[in-house]
C-alpha angles and dihedrals in degrees: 000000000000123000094264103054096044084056088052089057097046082053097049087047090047084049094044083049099045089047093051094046083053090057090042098051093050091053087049101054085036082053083042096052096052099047088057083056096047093049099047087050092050101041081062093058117113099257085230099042093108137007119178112193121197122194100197116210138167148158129245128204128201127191119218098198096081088060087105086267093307086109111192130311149174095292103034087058093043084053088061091060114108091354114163127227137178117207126170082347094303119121120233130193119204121233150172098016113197131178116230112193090292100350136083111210113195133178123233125205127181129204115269116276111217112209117189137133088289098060086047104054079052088062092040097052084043096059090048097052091054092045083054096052087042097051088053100048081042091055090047095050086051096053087052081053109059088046097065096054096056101040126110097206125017092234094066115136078238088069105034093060098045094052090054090049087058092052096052089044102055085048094071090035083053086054108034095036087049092055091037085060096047090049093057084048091050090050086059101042111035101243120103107216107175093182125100135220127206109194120217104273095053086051087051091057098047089054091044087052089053100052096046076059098059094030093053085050091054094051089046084058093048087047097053080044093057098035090060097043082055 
């Protein structure tokens, strides 16, 4: 593959992109615009029209057998009373342990989950925080975008920049998208947890992101290089 040609495919995929960022951005103001509507109509709900309260339960099973052949005893069944567990953010207390042959059988039971308009203004103003984030980052990735399918070279100014843009704009989507979500989780389980987690892969392609930045301005350097000695 010639230079040319090389150049002809980093354009096509610049004009699919850019395509596929125009659809995005439309179902997102569409998403956007719905949200707002759905705000307003909720925001004029009766605070006390509905309220919807869970009582979550379940059962656990242990199996003794993998106890390296102890199998379970006295001590090891008293241990599982008023044990404490967090799943999906909902608390669980452990009851009522009994041994059956080589298993231990327990009851959980979390603490009670009030749903009501409230809860859901809080889901509501949460999705559109996080529309709003997308449709910027959208609107950044877009604009990269286009610029790769007009460039004559990858290493122009006009995609460098965009790239770091990009960059700088999927940080604050990673934070505030990451809260937004905990909030709607919150909403569902009872517990308001206005702290964000970014798992391992999303941290991978920031950095990623960072390093073809540095690594498109250095090839800039080398191109201008190259272009004077010419």
């Amino acid at each position: 593959m010639n230079k040319k040609e090389a150049i002809g495919k980093i354009n096509q995929i610049g004009k699919a992109g850019s395509v596929i960022s125009t659809i995005a951005q439309v179902l997102l103001i569409l998403g956007l615009v719905v949200s707002i509507i759905g705000f307003v109509i909720v925001l004029g709900l009766p605070k006390d029209l509905f309220t919807f309260t869970i009582d979550p339960i379940g059962t656990a099973r242990i199996n003794g057998e993998s106890l390296e052949g102890q199998g379970i005893d006295t001590g090891i069944q008293n241990s599982f009373t008023n044990l404490d567990v967090n799943l999906n953010g909902i608390n669980y207390k452990a009851s009522n342990p009994v041994v059956d042959g080589n298993v231990i059988n327990m009851d959980l039971n979390g603490s009670s989950i009030v749903f009501s308009p409230v809860q859901l203004i809080q889901i509501v103003i949460a999705a559109m925080v996080i529309v709003v984030f997308t449709l910027v980052l959208t609107a950044f990735i877009k604009k990269l975008c286009k610029s790769i399918s007009t460039c004559s070279t990858p290493f122009s100014q006009d995609v460098i920049k965009s790239i770091e843009h990009c960059t700088w704009a999927l940080i604050p989507w990673l934070i505030i998208g990451g809260s937004a979500k905990n909030v709607i989780q919150s909403a569902f389980t009872g517990n308001l947890n206005l702290g964000f987690s970014v798992d391992f892969t999303t941290i991978m392609v920031v950095l990623l992101l960072v390093a073809l930045t540095y690594i498109f301005k250095y090839g800039a350097i080398l191109q201008t290089e190259s272009d004077e000695t010419l």
